[in-house]
C-alpha positions as a Markdown table, in Angstrom:
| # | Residue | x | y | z |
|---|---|---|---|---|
| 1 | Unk | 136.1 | -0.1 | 101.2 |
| 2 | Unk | 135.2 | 1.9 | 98.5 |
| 3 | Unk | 135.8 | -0.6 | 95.9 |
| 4 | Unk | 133.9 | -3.0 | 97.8 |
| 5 | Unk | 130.8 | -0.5 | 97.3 |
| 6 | Unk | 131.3 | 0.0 | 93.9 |
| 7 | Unk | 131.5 | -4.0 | 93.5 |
| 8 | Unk | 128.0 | -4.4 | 95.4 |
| 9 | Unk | 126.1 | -1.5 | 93.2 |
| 10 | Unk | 127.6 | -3.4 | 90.3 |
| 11 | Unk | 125.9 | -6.4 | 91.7 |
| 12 | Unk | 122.9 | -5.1 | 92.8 |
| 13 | Unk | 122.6 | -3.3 | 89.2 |
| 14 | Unk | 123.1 | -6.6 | 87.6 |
| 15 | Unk | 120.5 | -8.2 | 89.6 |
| 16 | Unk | 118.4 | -5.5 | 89.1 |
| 17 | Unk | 118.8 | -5.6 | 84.8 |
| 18 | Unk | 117.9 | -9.2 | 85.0 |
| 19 | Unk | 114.7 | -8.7 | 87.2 |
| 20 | Unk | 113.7 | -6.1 | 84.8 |
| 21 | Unk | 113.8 | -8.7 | 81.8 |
| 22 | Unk | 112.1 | -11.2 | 84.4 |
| 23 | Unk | 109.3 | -8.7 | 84.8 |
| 24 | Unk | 109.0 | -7.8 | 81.3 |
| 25 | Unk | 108.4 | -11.7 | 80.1 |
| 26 | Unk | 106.0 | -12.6 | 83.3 |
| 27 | Unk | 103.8 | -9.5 | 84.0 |
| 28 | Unk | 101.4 | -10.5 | 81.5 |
| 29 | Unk | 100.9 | -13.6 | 83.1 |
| 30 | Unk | 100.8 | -12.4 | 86.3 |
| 31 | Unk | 98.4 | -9.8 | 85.8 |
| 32 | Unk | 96.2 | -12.2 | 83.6 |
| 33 | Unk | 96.2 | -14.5 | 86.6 |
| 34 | Unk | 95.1 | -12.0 | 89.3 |
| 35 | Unk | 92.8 | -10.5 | 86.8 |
| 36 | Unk | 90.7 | -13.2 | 86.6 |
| 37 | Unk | 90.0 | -13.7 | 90.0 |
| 38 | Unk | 89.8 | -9.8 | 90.8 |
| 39 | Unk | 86.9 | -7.4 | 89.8 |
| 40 | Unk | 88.6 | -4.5 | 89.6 |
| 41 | Unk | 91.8 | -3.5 | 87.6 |
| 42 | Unk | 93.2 | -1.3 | 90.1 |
| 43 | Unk | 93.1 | -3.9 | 92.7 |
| 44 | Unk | 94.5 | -6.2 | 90.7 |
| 45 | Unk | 97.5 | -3.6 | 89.2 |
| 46 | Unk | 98.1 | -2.8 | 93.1 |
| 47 | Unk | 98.4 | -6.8 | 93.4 |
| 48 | Unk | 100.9 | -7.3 | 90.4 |
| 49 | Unk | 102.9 | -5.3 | 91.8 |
| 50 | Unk | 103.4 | -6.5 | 95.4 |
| 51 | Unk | 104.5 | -9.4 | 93.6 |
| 52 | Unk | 107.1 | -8.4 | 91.8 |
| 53 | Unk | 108.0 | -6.2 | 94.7 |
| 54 | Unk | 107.9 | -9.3 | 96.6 |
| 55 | Unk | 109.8 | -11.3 | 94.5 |
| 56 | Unk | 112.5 | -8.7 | 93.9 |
| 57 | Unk | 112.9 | -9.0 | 97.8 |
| 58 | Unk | 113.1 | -12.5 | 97.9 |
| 59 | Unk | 115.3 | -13.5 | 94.6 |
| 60 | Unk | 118.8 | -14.4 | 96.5 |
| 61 | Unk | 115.5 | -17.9 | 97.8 |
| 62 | Unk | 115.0 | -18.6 | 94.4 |
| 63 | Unk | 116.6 | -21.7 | 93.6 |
| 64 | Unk | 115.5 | -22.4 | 90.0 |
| 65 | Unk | 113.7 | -25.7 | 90.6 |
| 66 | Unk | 110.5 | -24.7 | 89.0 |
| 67 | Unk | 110.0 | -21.9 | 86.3 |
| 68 | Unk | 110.2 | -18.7 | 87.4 |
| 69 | Unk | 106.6 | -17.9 | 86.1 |
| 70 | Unk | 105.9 | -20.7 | 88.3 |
| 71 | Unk | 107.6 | -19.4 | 91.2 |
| 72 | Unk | 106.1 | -15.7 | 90.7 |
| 73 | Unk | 102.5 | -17.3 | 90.3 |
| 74 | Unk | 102.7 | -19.4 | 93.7 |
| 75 | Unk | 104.0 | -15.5 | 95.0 |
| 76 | Unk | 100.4 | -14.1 | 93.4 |
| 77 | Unk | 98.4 | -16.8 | 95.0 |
| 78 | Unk | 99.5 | -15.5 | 98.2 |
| 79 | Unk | 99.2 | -12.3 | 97.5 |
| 80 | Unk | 95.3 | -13.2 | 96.5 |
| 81 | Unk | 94.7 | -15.0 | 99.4 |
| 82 | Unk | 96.2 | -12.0 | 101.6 |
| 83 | Unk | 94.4 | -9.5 | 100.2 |
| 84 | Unk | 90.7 | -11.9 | 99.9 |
| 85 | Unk | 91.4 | -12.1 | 103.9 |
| 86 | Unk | 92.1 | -8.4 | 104.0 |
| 87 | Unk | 89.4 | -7.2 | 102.5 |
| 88 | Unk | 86.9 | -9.8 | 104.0 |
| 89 | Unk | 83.5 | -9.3 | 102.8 |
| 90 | Unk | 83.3 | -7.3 | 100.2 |
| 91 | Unk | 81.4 | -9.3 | 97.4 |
| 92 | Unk | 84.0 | -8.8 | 94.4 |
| 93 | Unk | 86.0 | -11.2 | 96.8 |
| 94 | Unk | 83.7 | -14.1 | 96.1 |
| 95 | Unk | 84.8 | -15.2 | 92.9 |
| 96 | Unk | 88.5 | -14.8 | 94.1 |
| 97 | Unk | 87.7 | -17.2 | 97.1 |
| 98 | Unk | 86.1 | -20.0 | 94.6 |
| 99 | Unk | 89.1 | -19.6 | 92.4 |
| 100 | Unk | 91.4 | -20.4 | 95.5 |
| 101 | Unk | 89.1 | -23.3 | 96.3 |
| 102 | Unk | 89.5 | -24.5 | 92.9 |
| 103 | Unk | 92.9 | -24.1 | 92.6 |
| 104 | Unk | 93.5 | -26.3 | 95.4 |
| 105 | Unk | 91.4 | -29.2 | 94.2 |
| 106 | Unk | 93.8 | -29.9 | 91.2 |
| 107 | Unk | 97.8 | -30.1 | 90.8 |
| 108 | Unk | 97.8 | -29.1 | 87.6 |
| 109 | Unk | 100.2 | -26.1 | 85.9 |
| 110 | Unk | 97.0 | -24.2 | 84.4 |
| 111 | Unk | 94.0 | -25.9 | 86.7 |
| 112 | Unk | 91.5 | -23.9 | 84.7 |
| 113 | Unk | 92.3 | -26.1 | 81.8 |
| 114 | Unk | 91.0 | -29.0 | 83.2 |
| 115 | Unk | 88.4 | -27.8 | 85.9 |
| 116 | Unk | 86.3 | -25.3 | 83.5 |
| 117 | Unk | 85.4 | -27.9 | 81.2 |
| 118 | Unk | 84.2 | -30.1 | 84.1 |
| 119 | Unk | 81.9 | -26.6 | 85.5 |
| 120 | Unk | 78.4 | -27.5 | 83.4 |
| 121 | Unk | 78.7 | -31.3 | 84.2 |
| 122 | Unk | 79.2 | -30.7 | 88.0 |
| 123 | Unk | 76.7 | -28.1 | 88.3 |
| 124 | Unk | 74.0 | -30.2 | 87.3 |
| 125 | Unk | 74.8 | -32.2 | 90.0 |
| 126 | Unk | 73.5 | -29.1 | 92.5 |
| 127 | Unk | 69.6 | -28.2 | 93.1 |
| 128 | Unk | 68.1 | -25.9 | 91.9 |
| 129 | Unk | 68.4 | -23.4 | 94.8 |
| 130 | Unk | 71.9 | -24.3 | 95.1 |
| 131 | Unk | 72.8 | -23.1 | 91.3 |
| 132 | Unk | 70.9 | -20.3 | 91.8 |
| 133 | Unk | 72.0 | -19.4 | 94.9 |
| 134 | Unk | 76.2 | -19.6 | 93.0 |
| 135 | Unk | 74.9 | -17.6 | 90.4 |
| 136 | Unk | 73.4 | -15.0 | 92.3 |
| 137 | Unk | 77.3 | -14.8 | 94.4 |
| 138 | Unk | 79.9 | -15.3 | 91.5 |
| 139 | Unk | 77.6 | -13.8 | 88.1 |
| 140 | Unk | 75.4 | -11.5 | 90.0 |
| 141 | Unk | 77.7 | -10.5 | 92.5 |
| 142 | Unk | 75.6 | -10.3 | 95.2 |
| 143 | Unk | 76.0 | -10.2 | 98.8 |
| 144 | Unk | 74.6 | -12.8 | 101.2 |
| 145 | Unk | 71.6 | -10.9 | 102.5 |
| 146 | Unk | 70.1 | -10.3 | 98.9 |
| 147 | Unk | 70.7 | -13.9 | 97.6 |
| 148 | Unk | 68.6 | -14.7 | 100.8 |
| 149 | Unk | 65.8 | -12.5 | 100.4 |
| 150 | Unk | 65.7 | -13.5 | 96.7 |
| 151 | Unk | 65.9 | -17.4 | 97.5 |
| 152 | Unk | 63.2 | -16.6 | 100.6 |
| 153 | Unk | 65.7 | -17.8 | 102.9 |
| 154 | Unk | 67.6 | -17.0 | 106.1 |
| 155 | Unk | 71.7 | -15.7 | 105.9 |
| 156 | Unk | 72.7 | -18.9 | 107.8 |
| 157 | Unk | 70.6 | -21.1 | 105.5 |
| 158 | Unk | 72.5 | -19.7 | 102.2 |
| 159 | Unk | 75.5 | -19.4 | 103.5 |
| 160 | Unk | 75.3 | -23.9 | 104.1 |
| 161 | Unk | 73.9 | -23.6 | 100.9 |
| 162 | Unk | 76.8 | -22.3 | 99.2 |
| 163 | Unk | 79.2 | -24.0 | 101.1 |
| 164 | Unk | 77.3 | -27.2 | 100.8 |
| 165 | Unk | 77.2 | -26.2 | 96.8 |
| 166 | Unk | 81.3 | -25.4 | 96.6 |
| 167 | Unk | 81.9 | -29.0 | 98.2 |
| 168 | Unk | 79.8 | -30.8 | 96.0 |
| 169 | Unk | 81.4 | -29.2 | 92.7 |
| 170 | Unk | 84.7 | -29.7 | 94.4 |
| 171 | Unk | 84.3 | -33.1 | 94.4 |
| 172 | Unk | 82.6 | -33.5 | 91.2 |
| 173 | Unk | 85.8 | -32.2 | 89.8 |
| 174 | Unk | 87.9 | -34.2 | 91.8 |
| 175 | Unk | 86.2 | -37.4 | 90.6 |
| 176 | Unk | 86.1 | -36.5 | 86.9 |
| 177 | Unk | 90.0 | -35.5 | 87.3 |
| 178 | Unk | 92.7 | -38.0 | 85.6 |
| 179 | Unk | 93.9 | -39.1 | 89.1 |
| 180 | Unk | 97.5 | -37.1 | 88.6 |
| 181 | Unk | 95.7 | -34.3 | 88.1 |
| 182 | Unk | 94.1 | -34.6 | 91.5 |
| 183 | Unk | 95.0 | -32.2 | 94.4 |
C-alpha cells in the first residue's frame, strides 16, 4: 500500500514538473490572448489562471492532436465566453463579445491576422450612424443608453443598430476571406 502511494506522488510530481514547463512556454500567449479582449489586467490575470487551473485538471483528456497552445487557447475562449456571460453588461465586455463574434467567422490559427486587415474596408460598408454608433461601444466604451442619447435615438433602436452593424462586418469579412479561411 504504501509503495503504491509513494508511486502515485511520484507520478503526480512528474505530471506536475511537466505542467510547470507547459505553463512557463504558454502563459505569455495565453495572457496576450485574453488581454486583448479584456479591459482590465486583473480580470484578465484572474482569467489566465482558471485556465491553467483548468487545464491542469483536465490533462489525463489531452490527447496531443493539436498543439498544446492550441488546446489551452480553445480552454481560454471558454473561459472568455464564461466570464462575458457572467458579468453581463458591464461595457468593458463589449469588445470581448465582438472578439468572440469574430473569432467564430474565421478558422484560422491567429484569426486576427486575417480579419484586422479586412476592419477599414468592411467598415465603410456601414452608415454613418452605424460606425459611429461601434465606435462609441468598442473605442469609447460606452454603454447603450449614452450611445443613444448621443445618436438621438431610442435603446432598442441602437441596440439593431449594432447588431445590424456586427452582421454586416461579419459578412464583409467572410466574403473577403480565402474560402479555407472561412468559418
Amino acid at each position: 500500500m504504501a509503495a503504491r502511494a509513494v508511486s502515485e506522488i511520484r507520478g503526480r510530481a512528474a505530471e506536475v514538473a511537466d505542467f510547470s514547463e507547459v505553463y512557463a512556454e504558454n502563459h505569455a500567449a495565453v495572457y496576450g490572448y485574453l488581454r486583448a479582449r479584456i479591459f482590465h489586467s486583473h480580470d484578465t490575470e484572474d482569467l489566465c489562471q482558471e485556465v491553467f487551473l483548468r487545464a491542469f485538471r483536465l490533462l489525463k483528456r489531452y490527447d496531443g492532436s493539436a498543439p498544446v497552445r492550441y488546446w489551452l487557447l480553445g480552454i481560454a475562449r471558454n473561459v472568455l465566453r464564461e466570464y462575458v456571460r457572467k458579468v453581463g453588461q458591464r461595457k468593458e465586455v463589449a469588445w470581448a463579445e465582438l472578439c468572440l463574434e469574430l473569432e467564430e467567422t474565421v478558422e484560422a490559427d491567429n484569426p486576427y491576422e486575417d480579419v484586422l486587415p479586412l476592419l477599414p474596408i468592411c467598415t465603410l460598408r456601414l452608415t454613418d450612424s452605424a460606425r459611429e454608433a461601434l465606435n462609441l461601444q468598442y473605442m469609447a466604451g460606452l454603454k447603450l443608453q449614452e450611445i443613444a442619447r448621443r445618436l438621438g435615438s431610442s435603446l432598442g433602436a441602437v441596440k439593431v443598430l449594432l447588431y445590424r452593424a456586427r452582421q454586416i462586418l461579419r459578412r464583409c469579412i467572410q466574403a473577403h476571406l480565402p474560402a479555407g479561411r472561412r468559418g
